[in-house]
PDB file of N, CA, C and O in Angstrom:
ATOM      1  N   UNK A   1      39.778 -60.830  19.004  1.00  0.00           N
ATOM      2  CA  UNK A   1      38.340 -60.615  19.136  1.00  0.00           C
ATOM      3  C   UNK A   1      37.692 -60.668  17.756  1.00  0.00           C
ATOM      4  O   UNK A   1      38.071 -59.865  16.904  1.00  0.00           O
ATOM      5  N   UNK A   2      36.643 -61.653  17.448  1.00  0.00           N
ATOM      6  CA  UNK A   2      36.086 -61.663  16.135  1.00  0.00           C
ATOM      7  C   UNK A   2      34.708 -61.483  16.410  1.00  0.00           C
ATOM      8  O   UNK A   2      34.098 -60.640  17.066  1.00  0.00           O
ATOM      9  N   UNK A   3      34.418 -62.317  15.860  1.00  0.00           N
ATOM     10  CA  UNK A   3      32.583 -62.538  15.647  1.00  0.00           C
ATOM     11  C   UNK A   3      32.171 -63.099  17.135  1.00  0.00           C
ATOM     12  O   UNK A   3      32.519 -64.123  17.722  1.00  0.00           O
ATOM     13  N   UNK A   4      31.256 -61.981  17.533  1.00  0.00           N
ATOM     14  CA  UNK A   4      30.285 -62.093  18.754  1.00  0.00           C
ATOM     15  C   UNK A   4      30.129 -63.847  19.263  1.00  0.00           C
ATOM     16  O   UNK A   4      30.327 -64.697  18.395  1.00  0.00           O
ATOM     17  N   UNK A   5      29.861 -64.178  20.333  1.00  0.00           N
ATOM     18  CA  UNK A   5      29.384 -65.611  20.747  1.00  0.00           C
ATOM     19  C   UNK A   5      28.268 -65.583  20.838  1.00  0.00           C
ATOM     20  O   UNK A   5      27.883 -64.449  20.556  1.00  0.00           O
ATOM     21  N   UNK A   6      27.293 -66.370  21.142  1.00  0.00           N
ATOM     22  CA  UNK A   6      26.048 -66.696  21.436  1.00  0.00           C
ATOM     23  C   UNK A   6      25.548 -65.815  22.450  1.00  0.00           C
ATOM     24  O   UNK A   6      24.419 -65.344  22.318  1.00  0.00           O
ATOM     25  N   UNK A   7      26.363 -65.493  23.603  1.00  0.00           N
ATOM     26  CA  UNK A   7      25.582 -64.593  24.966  1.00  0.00           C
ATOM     27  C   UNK A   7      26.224 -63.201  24.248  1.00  0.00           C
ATOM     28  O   UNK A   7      25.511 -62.221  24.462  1.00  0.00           O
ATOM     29  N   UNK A   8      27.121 -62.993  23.646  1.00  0.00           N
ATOM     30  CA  UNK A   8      27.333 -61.616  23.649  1.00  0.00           C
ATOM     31  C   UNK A   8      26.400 -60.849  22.794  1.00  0.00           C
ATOM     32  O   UNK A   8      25.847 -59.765  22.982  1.00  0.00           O
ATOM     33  N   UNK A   9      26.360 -61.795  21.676  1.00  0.00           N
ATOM     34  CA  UNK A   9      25.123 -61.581  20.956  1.00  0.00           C
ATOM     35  C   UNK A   9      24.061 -60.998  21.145  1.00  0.00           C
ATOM     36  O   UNK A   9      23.633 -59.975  20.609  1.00  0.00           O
ATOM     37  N   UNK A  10      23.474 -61.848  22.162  1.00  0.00           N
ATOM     38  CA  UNK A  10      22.093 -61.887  22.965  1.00  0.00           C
ATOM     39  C   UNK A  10      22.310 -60.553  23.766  1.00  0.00           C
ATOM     40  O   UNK A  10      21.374 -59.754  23.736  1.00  0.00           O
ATOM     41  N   UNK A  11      23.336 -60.249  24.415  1.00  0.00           N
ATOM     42  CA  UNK A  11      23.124 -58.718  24.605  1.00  0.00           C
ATOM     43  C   UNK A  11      23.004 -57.676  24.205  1.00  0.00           C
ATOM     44  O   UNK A  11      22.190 -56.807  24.518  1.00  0.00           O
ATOM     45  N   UNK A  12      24.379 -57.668  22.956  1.00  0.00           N
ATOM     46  CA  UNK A  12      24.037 -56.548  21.945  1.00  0.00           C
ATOM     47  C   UNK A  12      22.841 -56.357  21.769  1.00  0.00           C
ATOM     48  O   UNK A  12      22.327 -55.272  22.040  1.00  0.00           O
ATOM     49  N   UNK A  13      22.041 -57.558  21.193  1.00  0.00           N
ATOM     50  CA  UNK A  13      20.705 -57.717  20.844  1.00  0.00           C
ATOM     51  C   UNK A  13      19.675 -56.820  21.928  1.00  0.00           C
ATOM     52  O   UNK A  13      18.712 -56.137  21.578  1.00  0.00           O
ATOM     53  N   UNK A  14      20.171 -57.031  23.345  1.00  0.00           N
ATOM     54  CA  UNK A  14      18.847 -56.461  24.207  1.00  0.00           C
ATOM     55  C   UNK A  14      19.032 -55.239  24.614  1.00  0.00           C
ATOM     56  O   UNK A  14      18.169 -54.601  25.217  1.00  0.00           O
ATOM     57  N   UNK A  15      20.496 -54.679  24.240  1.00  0.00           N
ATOM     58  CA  UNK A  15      20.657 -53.356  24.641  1.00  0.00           C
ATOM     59  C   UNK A  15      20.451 -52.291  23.230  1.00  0.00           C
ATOM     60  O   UNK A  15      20.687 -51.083  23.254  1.00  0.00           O
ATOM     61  N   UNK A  16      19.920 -53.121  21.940  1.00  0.00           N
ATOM     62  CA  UNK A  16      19.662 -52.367  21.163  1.00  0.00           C
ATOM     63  C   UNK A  16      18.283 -52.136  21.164  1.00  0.00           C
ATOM     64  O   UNK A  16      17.933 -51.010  20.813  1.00  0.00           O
ATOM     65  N   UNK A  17      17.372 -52.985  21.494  1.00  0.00           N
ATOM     66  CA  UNK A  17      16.293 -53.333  21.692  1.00  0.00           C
ATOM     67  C   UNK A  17      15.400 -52.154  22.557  1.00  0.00           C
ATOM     68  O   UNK A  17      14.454 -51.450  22.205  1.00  0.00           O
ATOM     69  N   UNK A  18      16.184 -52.271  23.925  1.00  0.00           N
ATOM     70  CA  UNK A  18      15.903 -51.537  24.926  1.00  0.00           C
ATOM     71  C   UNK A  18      16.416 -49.808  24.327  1.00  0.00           C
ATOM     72  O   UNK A  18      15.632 -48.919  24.660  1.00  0.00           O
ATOM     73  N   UNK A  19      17.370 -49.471  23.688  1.00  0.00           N
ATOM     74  CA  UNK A  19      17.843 -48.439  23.251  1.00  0.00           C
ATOM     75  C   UNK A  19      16.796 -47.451  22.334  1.00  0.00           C
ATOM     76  O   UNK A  19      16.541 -46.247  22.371  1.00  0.00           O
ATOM     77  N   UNK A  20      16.206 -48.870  21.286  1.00  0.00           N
ATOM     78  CA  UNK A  20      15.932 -48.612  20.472  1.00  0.00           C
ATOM     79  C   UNK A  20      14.442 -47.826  21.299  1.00  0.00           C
ATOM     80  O   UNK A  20      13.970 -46.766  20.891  1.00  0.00           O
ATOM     81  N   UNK A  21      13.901 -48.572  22.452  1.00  0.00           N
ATOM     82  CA  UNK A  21      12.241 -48.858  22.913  1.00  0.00           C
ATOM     83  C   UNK A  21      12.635 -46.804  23.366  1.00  0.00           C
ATOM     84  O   UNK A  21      11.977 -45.812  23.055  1.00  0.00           O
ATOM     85  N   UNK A  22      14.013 -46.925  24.215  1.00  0.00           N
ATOM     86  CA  UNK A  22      13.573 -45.657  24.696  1.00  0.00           C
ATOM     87  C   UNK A  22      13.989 -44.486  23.994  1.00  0.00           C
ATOM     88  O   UNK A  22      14.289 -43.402  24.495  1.00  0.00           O
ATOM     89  N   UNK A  23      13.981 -44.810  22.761  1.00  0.00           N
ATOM     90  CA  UNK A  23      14.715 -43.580  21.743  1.00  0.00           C
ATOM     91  C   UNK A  23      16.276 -43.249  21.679  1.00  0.00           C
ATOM     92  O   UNK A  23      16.448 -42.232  21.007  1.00  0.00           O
ATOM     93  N   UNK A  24      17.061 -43.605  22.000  1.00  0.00           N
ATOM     94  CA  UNK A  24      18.344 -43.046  22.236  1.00  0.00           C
ATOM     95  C   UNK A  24      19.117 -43.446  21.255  1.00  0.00           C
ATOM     96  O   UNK A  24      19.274 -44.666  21.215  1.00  0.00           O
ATOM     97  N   UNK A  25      19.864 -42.586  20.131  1.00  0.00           N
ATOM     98  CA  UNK A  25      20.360 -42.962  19.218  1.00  0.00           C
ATOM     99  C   UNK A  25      21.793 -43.932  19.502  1.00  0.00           C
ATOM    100  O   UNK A  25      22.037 -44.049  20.703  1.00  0.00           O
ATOM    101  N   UNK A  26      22.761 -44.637  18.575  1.00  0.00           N
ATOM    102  CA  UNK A  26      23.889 -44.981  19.285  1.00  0.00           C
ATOM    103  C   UNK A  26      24.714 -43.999  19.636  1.00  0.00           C
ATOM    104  O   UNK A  26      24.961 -43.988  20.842  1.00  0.00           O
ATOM    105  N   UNK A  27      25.283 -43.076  18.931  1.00  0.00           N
ATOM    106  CA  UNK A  27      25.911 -41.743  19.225  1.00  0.00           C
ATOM    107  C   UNK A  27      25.738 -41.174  20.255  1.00  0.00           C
ATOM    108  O   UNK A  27      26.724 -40.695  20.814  1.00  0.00           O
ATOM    109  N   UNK A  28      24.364 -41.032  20.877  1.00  0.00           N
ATOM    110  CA  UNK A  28      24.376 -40.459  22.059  1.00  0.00           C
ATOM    111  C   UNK A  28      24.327 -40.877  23.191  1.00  0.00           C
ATOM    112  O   UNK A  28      24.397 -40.168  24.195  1.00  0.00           O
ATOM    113  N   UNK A  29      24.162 -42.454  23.165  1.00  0.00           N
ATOM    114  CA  UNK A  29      24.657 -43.392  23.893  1.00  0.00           C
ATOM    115  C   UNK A  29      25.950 -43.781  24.262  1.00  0.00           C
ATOM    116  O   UNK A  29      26.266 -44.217  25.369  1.00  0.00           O
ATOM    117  N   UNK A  30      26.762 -43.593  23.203  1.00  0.00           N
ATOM    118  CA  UNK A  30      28.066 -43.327  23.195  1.00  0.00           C
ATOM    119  C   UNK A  30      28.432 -42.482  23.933  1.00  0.00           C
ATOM    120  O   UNK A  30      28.846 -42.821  25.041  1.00  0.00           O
ATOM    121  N   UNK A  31      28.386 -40.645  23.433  1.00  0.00           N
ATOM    122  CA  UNK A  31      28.672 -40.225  24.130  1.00  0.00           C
ATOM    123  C   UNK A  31      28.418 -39.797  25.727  1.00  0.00           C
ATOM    124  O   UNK A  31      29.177 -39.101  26.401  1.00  0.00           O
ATOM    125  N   UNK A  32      27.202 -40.371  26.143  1.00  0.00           N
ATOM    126  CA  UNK A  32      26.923 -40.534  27.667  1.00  0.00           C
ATOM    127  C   UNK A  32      27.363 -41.335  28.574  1.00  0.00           C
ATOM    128  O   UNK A  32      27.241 -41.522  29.784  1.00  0.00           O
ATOM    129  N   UNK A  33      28.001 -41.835  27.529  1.00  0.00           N
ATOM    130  CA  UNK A  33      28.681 -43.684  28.730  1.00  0.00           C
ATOM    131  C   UNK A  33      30.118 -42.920  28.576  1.00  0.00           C
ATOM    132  O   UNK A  33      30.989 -43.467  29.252  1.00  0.00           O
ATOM    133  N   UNK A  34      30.698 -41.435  27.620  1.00  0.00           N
ATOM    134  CA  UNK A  34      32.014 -41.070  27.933  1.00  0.00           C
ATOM    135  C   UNK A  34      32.750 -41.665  26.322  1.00  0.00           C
ATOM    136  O   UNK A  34      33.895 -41.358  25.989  1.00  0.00           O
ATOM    137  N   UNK A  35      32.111 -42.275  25.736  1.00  0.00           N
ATOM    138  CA  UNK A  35      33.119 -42.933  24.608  1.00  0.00           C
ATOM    139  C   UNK A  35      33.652 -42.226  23.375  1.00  0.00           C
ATOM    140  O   UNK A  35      33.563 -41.000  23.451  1.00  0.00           O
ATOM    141  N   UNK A  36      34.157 -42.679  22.314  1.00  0.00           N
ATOM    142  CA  UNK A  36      33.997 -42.036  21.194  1.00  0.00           C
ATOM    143  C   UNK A  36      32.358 -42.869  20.691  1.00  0.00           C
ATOM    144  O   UNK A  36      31.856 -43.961  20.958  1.00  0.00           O
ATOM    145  N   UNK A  37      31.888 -41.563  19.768  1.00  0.00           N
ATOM    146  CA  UNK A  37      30.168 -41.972  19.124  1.00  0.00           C
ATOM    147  C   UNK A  37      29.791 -42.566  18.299  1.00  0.00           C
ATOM    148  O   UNK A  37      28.633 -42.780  17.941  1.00  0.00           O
ATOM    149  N   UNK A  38      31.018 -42.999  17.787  1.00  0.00           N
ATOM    150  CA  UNK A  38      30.622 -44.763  16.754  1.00  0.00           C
ATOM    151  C   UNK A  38      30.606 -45.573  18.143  1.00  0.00           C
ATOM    152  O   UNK A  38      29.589 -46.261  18.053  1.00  0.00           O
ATOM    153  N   UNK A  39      31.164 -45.822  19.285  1.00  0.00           N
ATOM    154  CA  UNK A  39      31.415 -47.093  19.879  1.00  0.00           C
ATOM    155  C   UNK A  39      30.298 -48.035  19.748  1.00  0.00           C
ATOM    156  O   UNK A  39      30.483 -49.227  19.502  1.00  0.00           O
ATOM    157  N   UNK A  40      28.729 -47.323  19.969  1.00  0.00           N
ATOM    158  CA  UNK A  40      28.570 -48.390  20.086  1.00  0.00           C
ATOM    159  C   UNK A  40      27.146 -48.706  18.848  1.00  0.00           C
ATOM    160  O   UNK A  40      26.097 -49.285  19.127  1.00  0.00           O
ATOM    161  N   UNK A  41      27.523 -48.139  17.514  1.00  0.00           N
ATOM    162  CA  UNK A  41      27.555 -48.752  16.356  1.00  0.00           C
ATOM    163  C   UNK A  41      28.660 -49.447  16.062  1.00  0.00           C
ATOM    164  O   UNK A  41      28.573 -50.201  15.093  1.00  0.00           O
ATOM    165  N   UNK A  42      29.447 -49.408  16.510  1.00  0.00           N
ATOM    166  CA  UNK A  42      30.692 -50.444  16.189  1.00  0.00           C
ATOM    167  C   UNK A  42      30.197 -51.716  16.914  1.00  0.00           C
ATOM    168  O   UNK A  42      29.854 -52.631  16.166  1.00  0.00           O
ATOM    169  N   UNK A  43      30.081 -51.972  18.529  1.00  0.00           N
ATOM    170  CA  UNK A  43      29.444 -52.921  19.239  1.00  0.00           C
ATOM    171  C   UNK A  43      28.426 -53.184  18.322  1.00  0.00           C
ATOM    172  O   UNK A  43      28.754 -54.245  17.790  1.00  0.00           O
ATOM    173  N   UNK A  44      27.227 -52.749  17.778  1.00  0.00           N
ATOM    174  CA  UNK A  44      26.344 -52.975  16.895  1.00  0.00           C
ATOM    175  C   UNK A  44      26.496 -53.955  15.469  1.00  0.00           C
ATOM    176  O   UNK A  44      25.850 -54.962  15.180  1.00  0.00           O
ATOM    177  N   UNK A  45      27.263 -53.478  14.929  1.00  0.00           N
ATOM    178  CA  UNK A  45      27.509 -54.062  13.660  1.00  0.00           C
ATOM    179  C   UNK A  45      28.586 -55.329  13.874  1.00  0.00           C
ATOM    180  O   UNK A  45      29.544 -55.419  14.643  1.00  0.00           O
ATOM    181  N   UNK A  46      28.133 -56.124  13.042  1.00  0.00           N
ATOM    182  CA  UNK A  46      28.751 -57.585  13.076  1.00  0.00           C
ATOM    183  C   UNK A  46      30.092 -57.218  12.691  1.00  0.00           C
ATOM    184  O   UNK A  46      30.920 -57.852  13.347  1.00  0.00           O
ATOM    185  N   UNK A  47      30.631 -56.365  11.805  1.00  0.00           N
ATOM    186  CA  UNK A  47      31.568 -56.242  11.587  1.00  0.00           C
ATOM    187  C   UNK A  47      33.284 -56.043  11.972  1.00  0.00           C
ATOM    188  O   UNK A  47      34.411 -56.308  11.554  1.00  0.00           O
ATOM    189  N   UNK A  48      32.354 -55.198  13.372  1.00  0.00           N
ATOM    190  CA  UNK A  48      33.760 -54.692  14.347  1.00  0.00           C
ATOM    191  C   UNK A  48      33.499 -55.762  15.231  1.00  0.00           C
ATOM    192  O   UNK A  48      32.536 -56.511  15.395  1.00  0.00           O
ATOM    193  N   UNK A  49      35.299 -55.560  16.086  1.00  0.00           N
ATOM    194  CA  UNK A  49      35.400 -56.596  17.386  1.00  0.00           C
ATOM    195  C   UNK A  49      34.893 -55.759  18.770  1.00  0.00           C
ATOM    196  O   UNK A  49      34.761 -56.211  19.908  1.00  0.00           O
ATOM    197  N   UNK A  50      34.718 -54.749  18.410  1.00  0.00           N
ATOM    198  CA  UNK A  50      34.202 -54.152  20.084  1.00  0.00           C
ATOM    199  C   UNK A  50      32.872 -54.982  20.635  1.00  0.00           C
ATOM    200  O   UNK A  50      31.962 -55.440  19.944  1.00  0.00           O
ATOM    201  N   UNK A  51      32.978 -55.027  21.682  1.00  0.00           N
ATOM    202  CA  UNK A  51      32.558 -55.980  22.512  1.00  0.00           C
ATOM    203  C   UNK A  51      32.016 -55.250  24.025  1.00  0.00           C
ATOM    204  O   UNK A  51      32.840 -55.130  24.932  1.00  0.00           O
ATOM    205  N   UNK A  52      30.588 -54.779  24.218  1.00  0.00           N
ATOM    206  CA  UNK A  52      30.419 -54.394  25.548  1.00  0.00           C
ATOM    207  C   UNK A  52      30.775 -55.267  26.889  1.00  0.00           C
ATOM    208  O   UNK A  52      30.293 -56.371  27.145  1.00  0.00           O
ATOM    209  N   UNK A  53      31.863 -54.435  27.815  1.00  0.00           N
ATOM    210  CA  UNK A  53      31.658 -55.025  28.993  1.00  0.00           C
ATOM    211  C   UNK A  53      30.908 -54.956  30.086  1.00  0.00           C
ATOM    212  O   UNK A  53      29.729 -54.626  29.955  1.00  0.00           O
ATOM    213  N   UNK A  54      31.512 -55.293  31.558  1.00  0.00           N
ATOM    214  CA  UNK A  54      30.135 -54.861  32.441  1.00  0.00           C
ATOM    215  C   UNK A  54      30.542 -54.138  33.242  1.00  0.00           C
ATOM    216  O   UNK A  54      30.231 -54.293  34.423  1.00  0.00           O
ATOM    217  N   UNK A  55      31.333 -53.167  32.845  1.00  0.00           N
ATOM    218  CA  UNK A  55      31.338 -51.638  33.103  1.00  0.00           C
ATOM    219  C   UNK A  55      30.673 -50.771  32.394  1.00  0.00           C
ATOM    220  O   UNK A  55      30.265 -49.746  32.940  1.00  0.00           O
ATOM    221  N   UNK A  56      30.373 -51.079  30.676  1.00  0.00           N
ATOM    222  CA  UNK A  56      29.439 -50.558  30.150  1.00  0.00           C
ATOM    223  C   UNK A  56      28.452 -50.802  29.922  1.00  0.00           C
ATOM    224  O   UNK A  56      27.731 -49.999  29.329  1.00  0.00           O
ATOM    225  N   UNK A  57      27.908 -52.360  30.415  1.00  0.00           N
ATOM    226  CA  UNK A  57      26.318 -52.629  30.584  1.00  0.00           C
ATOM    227  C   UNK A  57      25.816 -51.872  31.882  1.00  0.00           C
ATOM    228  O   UNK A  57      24.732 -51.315  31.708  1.00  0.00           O
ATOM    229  N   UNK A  58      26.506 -51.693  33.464  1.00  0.00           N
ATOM    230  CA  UNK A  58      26.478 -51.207  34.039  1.00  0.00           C
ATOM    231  C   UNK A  58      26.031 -49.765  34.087  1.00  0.00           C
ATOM    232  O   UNK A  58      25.149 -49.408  34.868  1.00  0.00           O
ATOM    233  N   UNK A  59      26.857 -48.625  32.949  1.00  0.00           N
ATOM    234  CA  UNK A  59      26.944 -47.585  32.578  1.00  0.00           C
ATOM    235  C   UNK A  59      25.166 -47.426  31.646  1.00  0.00           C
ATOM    236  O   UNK A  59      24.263 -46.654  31.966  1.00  0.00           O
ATOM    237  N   UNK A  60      25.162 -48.174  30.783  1.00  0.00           N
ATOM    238  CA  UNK A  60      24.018 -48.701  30.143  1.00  0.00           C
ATOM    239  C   UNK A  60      22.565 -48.641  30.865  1.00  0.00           C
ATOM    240  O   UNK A  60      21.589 -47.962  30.547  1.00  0.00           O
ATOM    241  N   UNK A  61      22.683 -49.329  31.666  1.00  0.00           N
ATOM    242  CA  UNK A  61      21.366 -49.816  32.063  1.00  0.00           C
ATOM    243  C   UNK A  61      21.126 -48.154  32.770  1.00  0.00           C
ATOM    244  O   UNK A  61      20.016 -47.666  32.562  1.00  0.00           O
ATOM    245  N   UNK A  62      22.047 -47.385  33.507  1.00  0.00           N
ATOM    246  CA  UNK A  62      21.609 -46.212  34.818  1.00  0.00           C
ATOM    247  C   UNK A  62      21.262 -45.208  33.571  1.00  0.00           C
ATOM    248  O   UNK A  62      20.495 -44.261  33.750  1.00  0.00           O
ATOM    249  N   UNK A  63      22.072 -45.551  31.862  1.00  0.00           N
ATOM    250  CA  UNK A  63      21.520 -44.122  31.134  1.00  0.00           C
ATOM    251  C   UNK A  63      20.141 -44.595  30.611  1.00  0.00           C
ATOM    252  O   UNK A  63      19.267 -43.737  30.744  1.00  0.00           O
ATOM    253  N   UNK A  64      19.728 -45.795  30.030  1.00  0.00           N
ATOM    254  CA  UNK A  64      18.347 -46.198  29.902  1.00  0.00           C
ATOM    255  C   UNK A  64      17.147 -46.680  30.949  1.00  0.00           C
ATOM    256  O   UNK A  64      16.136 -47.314  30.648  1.00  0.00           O
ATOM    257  N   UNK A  65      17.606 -46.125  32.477  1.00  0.00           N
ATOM    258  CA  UNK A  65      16.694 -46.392  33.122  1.00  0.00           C
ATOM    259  C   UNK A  65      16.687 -47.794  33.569  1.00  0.00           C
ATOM    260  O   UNK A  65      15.847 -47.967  34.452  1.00  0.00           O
ATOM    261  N   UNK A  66      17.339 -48.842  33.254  1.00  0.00           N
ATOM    262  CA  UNK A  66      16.848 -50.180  33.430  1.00  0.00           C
ATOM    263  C   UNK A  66      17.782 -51.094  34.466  1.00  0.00           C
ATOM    264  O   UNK A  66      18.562 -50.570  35.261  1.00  0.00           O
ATOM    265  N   UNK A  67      17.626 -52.293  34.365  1.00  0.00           N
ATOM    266  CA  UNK A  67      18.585 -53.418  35.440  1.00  0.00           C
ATOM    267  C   UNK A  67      19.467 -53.772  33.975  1.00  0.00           C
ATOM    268  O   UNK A  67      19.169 -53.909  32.788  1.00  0.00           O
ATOM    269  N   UNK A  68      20.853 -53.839  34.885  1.00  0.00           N
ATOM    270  CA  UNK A  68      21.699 -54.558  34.039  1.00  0.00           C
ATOM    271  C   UNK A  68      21.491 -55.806  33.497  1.00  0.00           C
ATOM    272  O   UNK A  68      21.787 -56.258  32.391  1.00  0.00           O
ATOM    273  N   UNK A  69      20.687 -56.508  34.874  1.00  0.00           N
ATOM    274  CA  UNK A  69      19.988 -57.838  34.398  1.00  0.00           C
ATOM    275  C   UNK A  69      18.672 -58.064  33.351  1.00  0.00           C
ATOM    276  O   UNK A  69      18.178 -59.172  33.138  1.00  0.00           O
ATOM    277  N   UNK A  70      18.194 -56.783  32.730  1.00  0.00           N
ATOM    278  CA  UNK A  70      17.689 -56.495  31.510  1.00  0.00           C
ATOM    279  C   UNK A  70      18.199 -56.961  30.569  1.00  0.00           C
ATOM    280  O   UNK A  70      17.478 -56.980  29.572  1.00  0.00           O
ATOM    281  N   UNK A  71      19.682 -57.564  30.406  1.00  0.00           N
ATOM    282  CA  UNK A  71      20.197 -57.469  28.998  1.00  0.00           C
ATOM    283  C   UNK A  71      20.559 -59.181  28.880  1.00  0.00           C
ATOM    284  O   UNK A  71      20.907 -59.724  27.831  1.00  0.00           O
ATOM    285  N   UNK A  72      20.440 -59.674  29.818  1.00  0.00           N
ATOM    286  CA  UNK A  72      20.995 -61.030  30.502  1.00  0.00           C
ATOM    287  C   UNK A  72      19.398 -61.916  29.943  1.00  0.00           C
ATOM    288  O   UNK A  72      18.275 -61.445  30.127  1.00  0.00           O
ATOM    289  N   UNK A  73      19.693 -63.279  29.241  1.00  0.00           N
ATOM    290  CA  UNK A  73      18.226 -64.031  29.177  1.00  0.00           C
ATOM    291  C   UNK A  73      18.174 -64.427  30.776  1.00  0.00           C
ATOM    292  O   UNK A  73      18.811 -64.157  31.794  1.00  0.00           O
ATOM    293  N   UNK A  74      17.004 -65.251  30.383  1.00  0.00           N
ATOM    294  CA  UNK A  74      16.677 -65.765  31.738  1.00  0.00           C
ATOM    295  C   UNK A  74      17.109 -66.959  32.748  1.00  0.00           C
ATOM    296  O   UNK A  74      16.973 -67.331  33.914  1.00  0.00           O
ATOM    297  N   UNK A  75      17.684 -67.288  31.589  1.00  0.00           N
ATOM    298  CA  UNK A  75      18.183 -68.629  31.901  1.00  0.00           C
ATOM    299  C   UNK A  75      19.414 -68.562  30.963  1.00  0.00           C
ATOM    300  O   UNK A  75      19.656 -67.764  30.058  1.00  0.00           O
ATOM    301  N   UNK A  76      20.303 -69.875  31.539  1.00  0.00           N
ATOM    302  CA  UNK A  76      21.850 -69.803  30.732  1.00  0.00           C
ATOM    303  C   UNK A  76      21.489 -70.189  28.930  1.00  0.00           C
ATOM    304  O   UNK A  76      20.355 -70.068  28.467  1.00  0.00           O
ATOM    305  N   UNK A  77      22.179 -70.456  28.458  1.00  0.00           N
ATOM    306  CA  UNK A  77      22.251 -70.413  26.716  1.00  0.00           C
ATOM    307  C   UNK A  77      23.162 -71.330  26.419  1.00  0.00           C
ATOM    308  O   UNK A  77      24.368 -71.123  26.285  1.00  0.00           O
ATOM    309  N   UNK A  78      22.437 -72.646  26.284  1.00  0.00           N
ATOM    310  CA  UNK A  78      23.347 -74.034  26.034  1.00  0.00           C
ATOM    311  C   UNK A  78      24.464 -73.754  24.770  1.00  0.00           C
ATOM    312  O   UNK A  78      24.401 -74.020  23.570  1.00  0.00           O
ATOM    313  N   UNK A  79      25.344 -73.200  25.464  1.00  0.00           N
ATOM    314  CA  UNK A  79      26.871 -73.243  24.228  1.00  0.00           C
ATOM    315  C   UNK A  79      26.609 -74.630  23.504  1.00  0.00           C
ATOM    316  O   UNK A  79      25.652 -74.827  22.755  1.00  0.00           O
ATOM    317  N   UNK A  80      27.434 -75.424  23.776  1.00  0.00           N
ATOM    318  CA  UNK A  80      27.167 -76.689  23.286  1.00  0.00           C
ATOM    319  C   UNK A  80      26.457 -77.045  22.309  1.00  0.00           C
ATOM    320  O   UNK A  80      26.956 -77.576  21.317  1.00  0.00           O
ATOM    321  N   UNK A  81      25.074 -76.790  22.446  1.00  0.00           N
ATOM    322  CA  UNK A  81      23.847 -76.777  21.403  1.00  0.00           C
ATOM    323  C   UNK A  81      23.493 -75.570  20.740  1.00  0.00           C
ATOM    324  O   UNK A  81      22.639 -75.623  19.855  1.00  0.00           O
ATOM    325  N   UNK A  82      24.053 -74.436  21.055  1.00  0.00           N
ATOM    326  CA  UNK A  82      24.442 -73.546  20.190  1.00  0.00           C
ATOM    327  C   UNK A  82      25.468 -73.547  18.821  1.00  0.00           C
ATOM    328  O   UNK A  82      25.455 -73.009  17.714  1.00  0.00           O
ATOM    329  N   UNK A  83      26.367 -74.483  19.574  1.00  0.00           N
ATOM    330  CA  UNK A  83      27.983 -74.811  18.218  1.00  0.00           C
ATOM    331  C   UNK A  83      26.994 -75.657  17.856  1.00  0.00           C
ATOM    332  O   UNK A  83      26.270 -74.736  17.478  1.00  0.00           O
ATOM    333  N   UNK A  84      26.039 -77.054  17.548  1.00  0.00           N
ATOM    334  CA  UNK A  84      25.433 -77.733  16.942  1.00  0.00           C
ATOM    335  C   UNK A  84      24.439 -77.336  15.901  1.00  0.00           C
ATOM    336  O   UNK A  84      24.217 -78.117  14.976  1.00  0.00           O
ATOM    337  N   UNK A  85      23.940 -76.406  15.959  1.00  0.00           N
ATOM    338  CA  UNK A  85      22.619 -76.015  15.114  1.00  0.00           C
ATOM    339  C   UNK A  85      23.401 -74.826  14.224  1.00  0.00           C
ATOM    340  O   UNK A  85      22.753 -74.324  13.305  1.00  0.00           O
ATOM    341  N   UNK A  86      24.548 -74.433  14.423  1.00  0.00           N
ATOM    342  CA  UNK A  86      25.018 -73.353  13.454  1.00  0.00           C
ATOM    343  C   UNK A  86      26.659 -73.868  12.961  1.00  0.00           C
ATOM    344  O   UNK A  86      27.716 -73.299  12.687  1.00  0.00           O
ATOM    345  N   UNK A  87      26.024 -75.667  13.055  1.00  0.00           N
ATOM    346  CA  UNK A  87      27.537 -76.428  11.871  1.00  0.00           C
ATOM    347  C   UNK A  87      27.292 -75.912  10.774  1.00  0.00           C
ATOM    348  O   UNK A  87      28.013 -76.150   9.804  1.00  0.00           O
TER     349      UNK A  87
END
């Protein structure tokens, strides 16, 4: 597990977003989904390989109120032309 892909990205991205909109620090996000309270500053930072799944977008969306499909774009995310613009 290394560096995020293009969709995983895009989630981290909307579940920090959404995290961020309803106040909830990562720590305590962490510990409400059950984790240890770096997890998901670790998910956060480019650095680590943790990687949310969709047991914890699931977990996610019921502690921020929202649809899991909140974190999802709207449409798919041309891989393909994603590997092209970041040769």
């Amino acid at each position: 597990m290394g560096k995020a892909s293009v969709i995983e990205q895009f989630v981290i991205d909307k579940v920090r977003e959404i995290r961020l909109l309803k106040e909830v620090s990562q720590a305590s996000l962490s510990i409400q989904m059950g984790l240890s309270a770096k997890f998901v500053g670790n998910v956060e930072s480019p650095n680590q390989p943790n990687k949310y799944n969709i047991n914890h977008l699931n977990k996610i969306a019921f502690i921020l109120g929202c649809s899991v499909k909140d974190f999802f774009p709207d449409v798919p995310i041309d891989i393909e032309l994603q590997k092209t613009y970041n040769k």
